[in-house]
py3Dmol code that shows the C-alpha trace and the ligand (Angstrom):
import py3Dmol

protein = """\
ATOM      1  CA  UNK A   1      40.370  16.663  33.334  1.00  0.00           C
ATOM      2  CA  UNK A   2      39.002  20.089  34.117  1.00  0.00           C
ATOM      3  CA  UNK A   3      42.818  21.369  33.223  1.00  0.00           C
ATOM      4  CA  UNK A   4      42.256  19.761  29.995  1.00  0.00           C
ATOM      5  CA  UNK A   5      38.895  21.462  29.153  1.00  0.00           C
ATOM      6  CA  UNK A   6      40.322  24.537  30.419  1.00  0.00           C
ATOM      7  CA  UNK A   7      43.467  24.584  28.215  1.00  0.00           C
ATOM      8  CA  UNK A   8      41.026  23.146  25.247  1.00  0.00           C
ATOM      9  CA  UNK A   9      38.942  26.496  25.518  1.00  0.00           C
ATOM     10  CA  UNK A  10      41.474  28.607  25.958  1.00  0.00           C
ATOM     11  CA  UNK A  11      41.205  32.335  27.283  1.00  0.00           C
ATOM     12  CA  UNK A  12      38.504  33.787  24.897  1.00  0.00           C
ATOM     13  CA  UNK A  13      36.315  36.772  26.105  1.00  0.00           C
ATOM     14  CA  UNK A  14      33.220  35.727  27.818  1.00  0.00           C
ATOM     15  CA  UNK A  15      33.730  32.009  27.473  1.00  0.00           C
ATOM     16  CA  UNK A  16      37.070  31.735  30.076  1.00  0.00           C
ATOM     17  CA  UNK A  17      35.955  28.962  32.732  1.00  0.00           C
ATOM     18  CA  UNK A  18      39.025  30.486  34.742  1.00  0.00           C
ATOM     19  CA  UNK A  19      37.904  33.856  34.531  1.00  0.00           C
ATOM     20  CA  UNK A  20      34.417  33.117  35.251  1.00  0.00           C
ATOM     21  CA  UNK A  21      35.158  31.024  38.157  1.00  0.00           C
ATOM     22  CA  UNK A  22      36.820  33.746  39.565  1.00  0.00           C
ATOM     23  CA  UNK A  23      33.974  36.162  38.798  1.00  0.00           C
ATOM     24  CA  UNK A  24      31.380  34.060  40.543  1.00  0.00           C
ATOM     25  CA  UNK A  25      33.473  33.751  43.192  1.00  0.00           C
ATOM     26  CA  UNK A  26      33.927  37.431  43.748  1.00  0.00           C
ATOM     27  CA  UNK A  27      37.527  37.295  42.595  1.00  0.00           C
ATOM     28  CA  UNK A  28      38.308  41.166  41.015  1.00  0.00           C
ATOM     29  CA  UNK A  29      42.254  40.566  41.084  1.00  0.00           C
ATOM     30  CA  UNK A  30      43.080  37.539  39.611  1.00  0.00           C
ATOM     31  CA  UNK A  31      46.624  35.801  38.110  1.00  0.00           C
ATOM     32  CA  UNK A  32      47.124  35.538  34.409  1.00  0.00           C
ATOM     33  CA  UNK A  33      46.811  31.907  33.938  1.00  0.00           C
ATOM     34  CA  UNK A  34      49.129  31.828  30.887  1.00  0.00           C
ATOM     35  CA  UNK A  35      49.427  28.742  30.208  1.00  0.00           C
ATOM     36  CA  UNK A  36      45.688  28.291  29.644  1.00  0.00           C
ATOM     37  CA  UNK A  37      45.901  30.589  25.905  1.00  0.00           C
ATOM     38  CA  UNK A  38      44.780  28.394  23.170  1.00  0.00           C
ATOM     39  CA  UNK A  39      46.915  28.148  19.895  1.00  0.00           C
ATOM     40  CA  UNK A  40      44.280  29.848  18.527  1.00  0.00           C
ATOM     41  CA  UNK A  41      44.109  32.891  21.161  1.00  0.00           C
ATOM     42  CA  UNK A  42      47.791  33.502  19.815  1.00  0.00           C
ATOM     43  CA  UNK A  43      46.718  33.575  16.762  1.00  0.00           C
ATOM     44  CA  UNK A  44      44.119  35.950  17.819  1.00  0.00           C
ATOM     45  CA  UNK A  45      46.710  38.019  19.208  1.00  0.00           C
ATOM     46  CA  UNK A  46      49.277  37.573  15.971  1.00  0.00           C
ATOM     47  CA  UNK A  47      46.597  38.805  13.199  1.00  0.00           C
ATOM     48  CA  UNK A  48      45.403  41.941  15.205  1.00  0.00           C
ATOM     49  CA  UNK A  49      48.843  42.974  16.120  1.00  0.00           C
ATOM     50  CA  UNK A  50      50.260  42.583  12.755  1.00  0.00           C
ATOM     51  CA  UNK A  51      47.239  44.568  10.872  1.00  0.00           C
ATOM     52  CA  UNK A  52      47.977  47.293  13.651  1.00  0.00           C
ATOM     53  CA  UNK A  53      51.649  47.979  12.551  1.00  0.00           C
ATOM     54  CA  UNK A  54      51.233  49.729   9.497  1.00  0.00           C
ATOM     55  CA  UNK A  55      48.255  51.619  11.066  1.00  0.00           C
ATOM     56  CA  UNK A  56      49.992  52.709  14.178  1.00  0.00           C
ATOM     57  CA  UNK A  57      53.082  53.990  12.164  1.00  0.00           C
ATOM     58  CA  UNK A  58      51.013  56.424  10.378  1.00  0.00           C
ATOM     59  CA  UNK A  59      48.228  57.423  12.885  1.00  0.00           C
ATOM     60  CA  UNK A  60      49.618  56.874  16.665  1.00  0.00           C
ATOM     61  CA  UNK A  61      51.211  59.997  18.409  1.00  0.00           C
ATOM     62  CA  UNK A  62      55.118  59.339  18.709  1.00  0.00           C
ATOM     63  CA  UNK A  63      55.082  59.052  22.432  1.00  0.00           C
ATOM     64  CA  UNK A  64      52.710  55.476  21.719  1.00  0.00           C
ATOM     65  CA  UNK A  65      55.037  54.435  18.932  1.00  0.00           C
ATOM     66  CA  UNK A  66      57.952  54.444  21.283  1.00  0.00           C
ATOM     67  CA  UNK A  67      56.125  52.825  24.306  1.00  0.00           C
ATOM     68  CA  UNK A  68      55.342  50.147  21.992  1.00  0.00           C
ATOM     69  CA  UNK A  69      59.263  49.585  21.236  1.00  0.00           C
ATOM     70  CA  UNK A  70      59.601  50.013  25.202  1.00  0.00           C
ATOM     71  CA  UNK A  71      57.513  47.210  25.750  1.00  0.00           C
ATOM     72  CA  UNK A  72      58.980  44.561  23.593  1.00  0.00           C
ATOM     73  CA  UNK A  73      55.911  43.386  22.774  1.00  0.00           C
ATOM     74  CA  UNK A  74      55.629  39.798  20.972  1.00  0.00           C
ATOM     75  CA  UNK A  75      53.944  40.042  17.425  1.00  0.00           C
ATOM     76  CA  UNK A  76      53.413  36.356  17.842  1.00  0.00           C
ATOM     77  CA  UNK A  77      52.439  35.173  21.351  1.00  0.00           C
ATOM     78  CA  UNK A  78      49.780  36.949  23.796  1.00  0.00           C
ATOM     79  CA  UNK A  79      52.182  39.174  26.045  1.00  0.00           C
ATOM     80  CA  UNK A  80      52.851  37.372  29.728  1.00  0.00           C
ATOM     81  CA  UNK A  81      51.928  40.665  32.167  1.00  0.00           C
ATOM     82  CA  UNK A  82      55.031  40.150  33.862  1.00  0.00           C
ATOM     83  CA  UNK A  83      57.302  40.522  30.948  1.00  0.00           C
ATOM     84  CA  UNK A  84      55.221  44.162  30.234  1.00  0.00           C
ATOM     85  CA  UNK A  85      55.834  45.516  33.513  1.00  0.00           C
ATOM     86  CA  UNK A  86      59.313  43.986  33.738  1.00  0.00           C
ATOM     87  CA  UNK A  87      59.502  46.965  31.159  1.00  0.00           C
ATOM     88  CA  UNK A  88      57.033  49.494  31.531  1.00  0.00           C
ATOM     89  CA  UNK A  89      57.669  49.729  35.641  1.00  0.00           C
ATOM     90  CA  UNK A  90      61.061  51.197  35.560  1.00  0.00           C
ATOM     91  CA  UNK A  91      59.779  54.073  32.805  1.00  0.00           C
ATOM     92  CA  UNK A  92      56.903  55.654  34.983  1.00  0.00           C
ATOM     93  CA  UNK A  93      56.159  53.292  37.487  1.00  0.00           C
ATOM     94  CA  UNK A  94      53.053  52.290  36.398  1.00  0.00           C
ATOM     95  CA  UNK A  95      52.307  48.425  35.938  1.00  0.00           C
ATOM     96  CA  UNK A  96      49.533  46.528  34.393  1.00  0.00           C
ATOM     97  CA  UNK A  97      47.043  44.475  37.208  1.00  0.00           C
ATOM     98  CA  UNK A  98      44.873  40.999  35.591  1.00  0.00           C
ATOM     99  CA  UNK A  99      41.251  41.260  36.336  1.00  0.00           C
ATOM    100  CA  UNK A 100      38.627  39.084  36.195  1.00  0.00           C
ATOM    101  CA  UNK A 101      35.961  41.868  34.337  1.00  0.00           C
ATOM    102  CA  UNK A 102      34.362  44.742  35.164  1.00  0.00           C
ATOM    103  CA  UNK A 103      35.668  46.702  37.835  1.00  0.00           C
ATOM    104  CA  UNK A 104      33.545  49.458  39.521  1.00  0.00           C
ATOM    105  CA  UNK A 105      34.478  53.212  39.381  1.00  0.00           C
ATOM    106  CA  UNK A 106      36.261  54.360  42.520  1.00  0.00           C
ATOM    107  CA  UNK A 107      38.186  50.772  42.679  1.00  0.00           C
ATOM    108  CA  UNK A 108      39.414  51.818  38.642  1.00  0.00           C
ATOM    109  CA  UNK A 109      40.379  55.167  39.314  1.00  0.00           C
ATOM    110  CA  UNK A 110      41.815  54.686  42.999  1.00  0.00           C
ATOM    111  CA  UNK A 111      44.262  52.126  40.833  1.00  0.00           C
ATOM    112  CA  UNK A 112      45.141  54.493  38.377  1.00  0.00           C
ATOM    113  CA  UNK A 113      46.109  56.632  41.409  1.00  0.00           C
ATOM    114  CA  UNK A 114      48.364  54.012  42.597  1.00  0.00           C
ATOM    115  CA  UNK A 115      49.443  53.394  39.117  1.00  0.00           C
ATOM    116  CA  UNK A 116      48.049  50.279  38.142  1.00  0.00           C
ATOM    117  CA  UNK A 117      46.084  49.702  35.225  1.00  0.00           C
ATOM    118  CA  UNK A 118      43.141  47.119  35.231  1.00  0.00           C
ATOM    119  CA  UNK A 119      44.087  45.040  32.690  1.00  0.00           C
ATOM    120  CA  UNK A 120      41.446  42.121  31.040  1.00  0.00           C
ATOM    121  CA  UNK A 121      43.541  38.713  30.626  1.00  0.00           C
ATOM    122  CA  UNK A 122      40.860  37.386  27.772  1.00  0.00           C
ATOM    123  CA  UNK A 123      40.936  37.739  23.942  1.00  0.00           C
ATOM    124  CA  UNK A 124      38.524  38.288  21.769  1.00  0.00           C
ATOM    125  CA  UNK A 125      36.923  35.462  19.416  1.00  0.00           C
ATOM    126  CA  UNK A 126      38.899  34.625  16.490  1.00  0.00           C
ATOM    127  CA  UNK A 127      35.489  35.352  14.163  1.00  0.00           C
ATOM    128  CA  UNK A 128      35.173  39.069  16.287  1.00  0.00           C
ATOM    129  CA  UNK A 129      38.492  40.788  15.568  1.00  0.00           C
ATOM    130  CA  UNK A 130      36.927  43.976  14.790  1.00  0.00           C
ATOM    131  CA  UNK A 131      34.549  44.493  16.882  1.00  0.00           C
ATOM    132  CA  UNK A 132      33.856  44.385  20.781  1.00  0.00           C
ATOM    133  CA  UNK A 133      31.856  45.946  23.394  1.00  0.00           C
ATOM    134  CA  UNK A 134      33.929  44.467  26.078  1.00  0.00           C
ATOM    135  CA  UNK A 135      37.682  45.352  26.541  1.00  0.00           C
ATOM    136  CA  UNK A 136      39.982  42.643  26.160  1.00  0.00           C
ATOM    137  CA  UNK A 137      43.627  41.942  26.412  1.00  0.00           C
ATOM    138  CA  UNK A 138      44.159  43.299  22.755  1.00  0.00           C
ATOM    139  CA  UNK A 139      42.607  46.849  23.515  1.00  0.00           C
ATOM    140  CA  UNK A 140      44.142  46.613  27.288  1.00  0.00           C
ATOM    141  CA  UNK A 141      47.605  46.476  26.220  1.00  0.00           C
ATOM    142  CA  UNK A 142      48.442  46.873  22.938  1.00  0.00           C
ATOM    143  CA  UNK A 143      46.012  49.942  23.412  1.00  0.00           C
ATOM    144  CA  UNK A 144      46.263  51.837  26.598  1.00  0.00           C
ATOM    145  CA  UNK A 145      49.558  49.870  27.994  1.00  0.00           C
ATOM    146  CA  UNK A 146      52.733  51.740  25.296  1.00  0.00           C
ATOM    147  CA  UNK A 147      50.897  55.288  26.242  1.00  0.00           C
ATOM    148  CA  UNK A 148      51.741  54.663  30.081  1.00  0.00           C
ATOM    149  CA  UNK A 149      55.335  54.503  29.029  1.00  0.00           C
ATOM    150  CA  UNK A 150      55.348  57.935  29.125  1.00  0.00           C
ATOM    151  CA  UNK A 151      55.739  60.088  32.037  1.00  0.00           C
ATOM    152  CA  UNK A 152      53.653  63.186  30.954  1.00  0.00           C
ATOM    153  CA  UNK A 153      50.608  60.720  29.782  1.00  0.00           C
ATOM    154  CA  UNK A 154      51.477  58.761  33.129  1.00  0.00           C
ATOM    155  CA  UNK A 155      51.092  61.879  35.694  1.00  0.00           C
ATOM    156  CA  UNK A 156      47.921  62.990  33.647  1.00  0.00           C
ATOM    157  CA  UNK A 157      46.348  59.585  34.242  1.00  0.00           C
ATOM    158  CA  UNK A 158      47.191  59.544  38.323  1.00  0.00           C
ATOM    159  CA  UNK A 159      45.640  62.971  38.396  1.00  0.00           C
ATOM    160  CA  UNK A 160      42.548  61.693  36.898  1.00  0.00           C
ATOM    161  CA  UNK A 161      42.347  58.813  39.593  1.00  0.00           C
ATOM    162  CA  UNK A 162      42.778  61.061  42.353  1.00  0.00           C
ATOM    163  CA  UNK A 163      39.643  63.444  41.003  1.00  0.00           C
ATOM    164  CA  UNK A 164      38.116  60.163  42.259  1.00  0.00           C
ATOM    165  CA  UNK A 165      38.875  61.172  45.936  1.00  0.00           C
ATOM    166  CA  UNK A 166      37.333  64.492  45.212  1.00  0.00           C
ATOM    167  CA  UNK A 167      34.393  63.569  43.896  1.00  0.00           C
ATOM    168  CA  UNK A 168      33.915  61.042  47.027  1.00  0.00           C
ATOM    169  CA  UNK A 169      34.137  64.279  49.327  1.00  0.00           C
ATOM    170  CA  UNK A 170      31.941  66.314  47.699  1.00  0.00           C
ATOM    171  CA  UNK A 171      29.530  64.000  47.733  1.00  0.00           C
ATOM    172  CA  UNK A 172      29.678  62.454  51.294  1.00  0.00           C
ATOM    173  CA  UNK A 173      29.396  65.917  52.299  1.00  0.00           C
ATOM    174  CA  UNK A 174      25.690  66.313  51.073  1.00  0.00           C
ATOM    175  CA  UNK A 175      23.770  64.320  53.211  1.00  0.00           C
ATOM    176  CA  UNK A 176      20.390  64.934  51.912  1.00  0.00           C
ATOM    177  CA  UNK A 177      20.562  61.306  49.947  1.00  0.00           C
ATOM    178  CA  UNK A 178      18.983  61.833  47.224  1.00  0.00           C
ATOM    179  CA  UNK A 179      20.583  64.863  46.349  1.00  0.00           C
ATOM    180  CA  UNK A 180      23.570  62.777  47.320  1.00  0.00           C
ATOM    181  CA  UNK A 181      22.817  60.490  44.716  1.00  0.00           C
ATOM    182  CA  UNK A 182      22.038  62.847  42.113  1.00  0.00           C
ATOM    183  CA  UNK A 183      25.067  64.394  42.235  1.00  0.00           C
ATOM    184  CA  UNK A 184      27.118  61.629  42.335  1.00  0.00           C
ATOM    185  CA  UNK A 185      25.506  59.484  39.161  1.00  0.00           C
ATOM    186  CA  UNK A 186      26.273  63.436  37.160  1.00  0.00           C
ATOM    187  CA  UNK A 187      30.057  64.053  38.568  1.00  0.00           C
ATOM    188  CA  UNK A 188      30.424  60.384  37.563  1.00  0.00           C
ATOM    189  CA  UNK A 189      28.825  60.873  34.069  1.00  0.00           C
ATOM    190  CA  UNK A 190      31.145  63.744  33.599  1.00  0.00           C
ATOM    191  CA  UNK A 191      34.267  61.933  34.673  1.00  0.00           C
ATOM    192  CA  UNK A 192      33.625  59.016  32.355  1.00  0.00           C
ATOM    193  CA  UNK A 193      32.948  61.172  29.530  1.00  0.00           C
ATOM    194  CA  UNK A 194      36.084  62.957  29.862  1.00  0.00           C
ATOM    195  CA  UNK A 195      37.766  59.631  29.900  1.00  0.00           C
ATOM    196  CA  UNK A 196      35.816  58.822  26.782  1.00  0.00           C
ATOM    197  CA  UNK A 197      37.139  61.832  24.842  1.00  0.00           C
ATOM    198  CA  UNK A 198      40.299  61.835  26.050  1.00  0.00           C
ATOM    199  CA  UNK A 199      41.675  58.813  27.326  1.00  0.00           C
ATOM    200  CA  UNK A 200      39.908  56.480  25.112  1.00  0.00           C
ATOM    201  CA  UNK A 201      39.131  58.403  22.210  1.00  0.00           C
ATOM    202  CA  UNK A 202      41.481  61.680  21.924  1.00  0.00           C
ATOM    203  CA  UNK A 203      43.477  63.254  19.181  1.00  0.00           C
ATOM    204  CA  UNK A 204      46.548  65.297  19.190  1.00  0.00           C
ATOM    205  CA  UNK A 205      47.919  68.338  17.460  1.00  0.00           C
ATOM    206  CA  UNK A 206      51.636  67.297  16.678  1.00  0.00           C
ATOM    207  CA  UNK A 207      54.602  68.559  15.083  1.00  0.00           C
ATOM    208  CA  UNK A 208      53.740  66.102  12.672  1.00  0.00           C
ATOM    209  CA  UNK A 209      50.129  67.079  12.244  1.00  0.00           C
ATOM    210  CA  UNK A 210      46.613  65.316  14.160  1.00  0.00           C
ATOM    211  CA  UNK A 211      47.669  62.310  15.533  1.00  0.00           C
ATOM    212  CA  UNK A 212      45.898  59.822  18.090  1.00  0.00           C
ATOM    213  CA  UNK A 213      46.548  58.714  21.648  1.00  0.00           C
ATOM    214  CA  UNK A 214      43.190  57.390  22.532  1.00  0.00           C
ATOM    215  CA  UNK A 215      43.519  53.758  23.276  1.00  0.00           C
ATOM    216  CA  UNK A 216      39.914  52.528  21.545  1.00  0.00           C
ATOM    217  CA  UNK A 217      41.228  54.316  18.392  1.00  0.00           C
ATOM    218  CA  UNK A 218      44.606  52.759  18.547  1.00  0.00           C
ATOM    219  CA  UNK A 219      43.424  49.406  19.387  1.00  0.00           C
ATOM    220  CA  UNK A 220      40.791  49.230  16.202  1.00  0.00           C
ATOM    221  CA  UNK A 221      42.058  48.738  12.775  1.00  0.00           C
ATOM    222  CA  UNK A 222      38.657  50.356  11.384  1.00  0.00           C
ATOM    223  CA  UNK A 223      38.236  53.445  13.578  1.00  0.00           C
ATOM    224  CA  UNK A 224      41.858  54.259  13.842  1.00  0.00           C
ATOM    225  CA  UNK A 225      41.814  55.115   9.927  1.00  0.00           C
ATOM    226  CA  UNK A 226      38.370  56.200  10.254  1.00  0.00           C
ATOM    227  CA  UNK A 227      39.331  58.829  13.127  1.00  0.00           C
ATOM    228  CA  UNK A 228      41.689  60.397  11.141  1.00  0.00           C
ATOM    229  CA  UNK A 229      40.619  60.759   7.683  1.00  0.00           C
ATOM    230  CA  UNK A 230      37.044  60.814   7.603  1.00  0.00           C
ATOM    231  CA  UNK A 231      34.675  63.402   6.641  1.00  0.00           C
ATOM    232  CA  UNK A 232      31.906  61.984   8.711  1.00  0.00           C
ATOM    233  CA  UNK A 233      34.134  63.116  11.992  1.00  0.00           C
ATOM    234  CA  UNK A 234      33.739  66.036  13.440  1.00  0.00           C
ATOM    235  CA  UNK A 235      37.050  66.947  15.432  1.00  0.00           C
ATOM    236  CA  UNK A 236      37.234  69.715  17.442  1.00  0.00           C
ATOM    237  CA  UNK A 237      39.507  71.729  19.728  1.00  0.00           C
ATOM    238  CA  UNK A 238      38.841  70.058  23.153  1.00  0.00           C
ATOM    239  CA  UNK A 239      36.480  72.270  25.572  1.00  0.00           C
ATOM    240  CA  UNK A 240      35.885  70.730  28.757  1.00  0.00           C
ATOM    241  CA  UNK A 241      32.193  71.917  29.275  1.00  0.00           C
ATOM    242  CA  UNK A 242      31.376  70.173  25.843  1.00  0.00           C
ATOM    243  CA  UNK A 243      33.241  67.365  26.631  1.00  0.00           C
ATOM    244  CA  UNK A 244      31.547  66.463  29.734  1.00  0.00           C
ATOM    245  CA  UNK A 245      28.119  67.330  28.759  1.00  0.00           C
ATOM    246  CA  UNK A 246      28.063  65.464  25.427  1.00  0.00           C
ATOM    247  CA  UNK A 247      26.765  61.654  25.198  1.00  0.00           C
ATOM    248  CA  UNK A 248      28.547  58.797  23.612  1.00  0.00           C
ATOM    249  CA  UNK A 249      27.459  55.411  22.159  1.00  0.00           C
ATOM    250  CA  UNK A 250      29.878  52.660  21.873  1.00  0.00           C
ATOM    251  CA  UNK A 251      28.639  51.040  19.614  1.00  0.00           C
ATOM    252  CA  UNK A 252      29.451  52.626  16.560  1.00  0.00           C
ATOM    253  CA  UNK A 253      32.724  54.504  15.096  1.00  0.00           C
ATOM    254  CA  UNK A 254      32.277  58.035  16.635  1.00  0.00           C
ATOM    255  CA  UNK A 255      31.155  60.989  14.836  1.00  0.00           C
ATOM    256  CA  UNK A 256      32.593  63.742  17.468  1.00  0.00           C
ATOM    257  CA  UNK A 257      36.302  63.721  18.913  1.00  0.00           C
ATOM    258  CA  UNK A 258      37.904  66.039  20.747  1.00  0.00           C
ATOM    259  CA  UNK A 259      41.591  67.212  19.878  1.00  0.00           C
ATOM    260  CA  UNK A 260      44.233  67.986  22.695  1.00  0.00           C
ATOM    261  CA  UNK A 261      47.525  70.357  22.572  1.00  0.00           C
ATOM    262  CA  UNK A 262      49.670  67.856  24.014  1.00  0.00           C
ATOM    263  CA  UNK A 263      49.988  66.380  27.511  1.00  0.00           C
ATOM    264  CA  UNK A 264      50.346  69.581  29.400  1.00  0.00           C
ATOM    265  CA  UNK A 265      47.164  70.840  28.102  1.00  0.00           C
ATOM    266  CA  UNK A 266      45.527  67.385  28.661  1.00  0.00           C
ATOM    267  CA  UNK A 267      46.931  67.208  32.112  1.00  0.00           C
ATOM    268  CA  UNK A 268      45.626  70.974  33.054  1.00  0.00           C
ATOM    269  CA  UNK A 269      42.210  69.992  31.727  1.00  0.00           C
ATOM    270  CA  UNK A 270      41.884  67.492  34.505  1.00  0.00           C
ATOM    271  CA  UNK A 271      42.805  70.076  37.106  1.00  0.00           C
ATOM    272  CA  UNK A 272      40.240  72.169  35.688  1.00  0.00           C
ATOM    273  CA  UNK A 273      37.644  69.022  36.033  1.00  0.00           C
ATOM    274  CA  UNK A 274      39.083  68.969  39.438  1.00  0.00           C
ATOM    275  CA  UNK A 275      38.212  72.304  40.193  1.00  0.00           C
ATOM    276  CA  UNK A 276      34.668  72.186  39.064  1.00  0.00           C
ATOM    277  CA  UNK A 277      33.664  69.230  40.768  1.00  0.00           C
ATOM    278  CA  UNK A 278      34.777  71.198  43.747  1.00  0.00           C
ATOM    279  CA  UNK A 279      33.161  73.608  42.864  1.00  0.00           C
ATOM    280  CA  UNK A 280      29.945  72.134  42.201  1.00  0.00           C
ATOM    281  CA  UNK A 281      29.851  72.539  38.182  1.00  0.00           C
ATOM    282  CA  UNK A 282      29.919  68.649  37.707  1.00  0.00           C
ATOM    283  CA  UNK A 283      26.856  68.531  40.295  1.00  0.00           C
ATOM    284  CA  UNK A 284      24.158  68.287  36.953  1.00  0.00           C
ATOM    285  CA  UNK A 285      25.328  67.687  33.430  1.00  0.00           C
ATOM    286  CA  UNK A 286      23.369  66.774  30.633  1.00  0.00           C
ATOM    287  CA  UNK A 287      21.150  63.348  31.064  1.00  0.00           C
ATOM    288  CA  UNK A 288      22.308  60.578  28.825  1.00  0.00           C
ATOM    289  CA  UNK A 289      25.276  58.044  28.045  1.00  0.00           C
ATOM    290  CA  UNK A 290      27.084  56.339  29.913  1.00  0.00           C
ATOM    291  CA  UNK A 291      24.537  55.168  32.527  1.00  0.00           C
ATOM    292  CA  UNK A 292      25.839  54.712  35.762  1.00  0.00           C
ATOM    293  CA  UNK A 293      25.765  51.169  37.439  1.00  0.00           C
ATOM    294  CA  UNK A 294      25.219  50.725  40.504  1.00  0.00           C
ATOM    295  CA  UNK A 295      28.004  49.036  41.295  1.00  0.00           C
ATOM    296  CA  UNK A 296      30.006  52.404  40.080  1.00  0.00           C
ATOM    297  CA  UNK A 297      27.645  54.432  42.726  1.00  0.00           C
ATOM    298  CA  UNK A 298      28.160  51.797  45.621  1.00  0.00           C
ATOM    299  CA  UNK A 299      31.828  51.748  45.009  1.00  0.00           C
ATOM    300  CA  UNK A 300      31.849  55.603  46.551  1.00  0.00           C
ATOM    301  CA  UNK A 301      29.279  55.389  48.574  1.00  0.00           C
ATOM    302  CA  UNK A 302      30.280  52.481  50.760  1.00  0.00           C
ATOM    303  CA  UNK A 303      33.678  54.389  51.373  1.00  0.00           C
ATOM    304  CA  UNK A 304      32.925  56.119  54.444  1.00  0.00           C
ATOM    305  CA  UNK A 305      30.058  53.764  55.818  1.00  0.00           C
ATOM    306  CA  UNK A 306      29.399  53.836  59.152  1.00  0.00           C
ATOM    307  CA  UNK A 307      30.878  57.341  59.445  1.00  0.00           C
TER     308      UNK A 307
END
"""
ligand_1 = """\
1
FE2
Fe 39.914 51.212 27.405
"""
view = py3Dmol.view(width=600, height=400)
view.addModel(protein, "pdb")
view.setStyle({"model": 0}, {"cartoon": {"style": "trace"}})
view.addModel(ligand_1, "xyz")
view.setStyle({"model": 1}, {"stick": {}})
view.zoomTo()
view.show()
């Protein structure tokens, strides 16, 4: 019987009995318990993908556009994890990882090290298609998945997951704690930021003109078009002290994105992060969004315990 309710429900975002079972029990890495997809989570999956298409011909960077044709990814049925890395692991060696929700900072960028991407199993409601505050399978791999197909996009990301390591040091090394603290809750601020403008929500100068490669843009039929050809935007030429010093919402299209020179320029950006969080420059940014949980702040902290 519970099988039965199980596969009646389906795998919809915030109402999975699987997936919350395994989050009360604790359960971060989970299996992707295909079989339990409702008709109508495919159906989910069918009408956002095909609305994408035409939208990702015209506004993704071409590196996305041929990740997605890497991928073979199904128009019609949810995409079975396996099947995506059976594909994507031979191109960079990256791979996509089911979890059960949220997963705390230094466990999400030690992963990205190692090249795996945290990747939701859940779709969103049938009556939500445009809008969610929670990442699901939809924005996990038709969104960030195609842009780890390629290697130059692939190294950038590792080399943001091992600023993670960095940031641990600098901070276990001051061991006045609250200063500890402070620190930490600002270099983290800064790092998700930069993720936010760049990872998530960045442009591209191209041969073919402004093009995106974050995955929220590319994963939302509204801001996607919105990102591009509005006049309420502002894009600018990426500067990393703006970048990490300037709030977000996410609740709302964005009025502010940040434009990148490619993925050389992207990837030296990190380095430079790197270098100022060694340096100390990350130590106090601007207040504001994101907060920091603190499970993000435990998830360094705890590393060394007992040291
Ligand atoms: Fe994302």
């Amino acid at each position: 019987m519970p099988q039965l309710l199980e596969r009646a429900e389906g795998l919809t975002t915030a109402q999975a009995p699987f997936v919350l079972a395994a989050q009360e029990r604790g359960e971060l890495y989970i299996r992707q318990p295909y079989e339990l997809y409702s008709e109508e989570n495919h159906e989910t999956w069918r009408r956002l993908y095909s609305r994408m298409v035409p939208r990702w011909e015209r506004y993704a960077n071409e590196q996305f556009l041929a990740g997605v044709h890497s991928l073979c990814l199904n128009p019609d049925r949810l995409p079975r994890l396996e099947e995506v890395n059976r594909f994507l692991c031979p191109l960079t060696g990256f791979r996509a990882k089911a979890v059960s929700g949220y997963v705390p900072a230094y466990v999400f960028f030690d992963c990205l090290r190692n090249r795996e991407f945290p990747t939701t199993v859940t779709i969103r409601p049938a009556d939500h298609l445009d809008y969610l505050p929670e990442p699901d399978i939809f924005h996990d791999i038709s969104g960030h998945v195609p842009m780890h197909t390629d290697r130059a996009f692939a190294d950038t990301l590792v080399r943001f997951g091992e600023c993670a390591h960095t940031a641990a040091e600098r901070v276990l090394s001051i061991r006045n704690e609250a200063l500890r603290l402070q620190g930490l809750t600002s270099i983290l601020r800064a790092m998700a930021r930069f993720f936010w403008f760049t990872i998530e929500f960045g442009l591209m100068n191209t041969r073919k003109g402004l093009r995106a490669y974050g995955s929220g843009l590319l994963s939302s039929f509204g801001e996607l078009e919105h990102s591009m050809s509005s006049a309420e935007v502002q894009r600018y030429p990426i500067q990393l002290e703006w970048a990490i010093n300037q709030p977000f919402e996410i609740n709302h299209y964005q009025p502010l994105l940040f434009v990148v020179d490619g993925f050389d320029h992207l990837f030296s950006l990190v380095d430079k992060l790197e270098g100022w969080m060694k340096a100390g420059r990350l130590d106090n940014v601007e207040a504001g969004e994101p907060g920091v949980s603190e499970a993000d702040l435990r998830s360094f902290l705890e590393l060394h315990k007992g040291d």
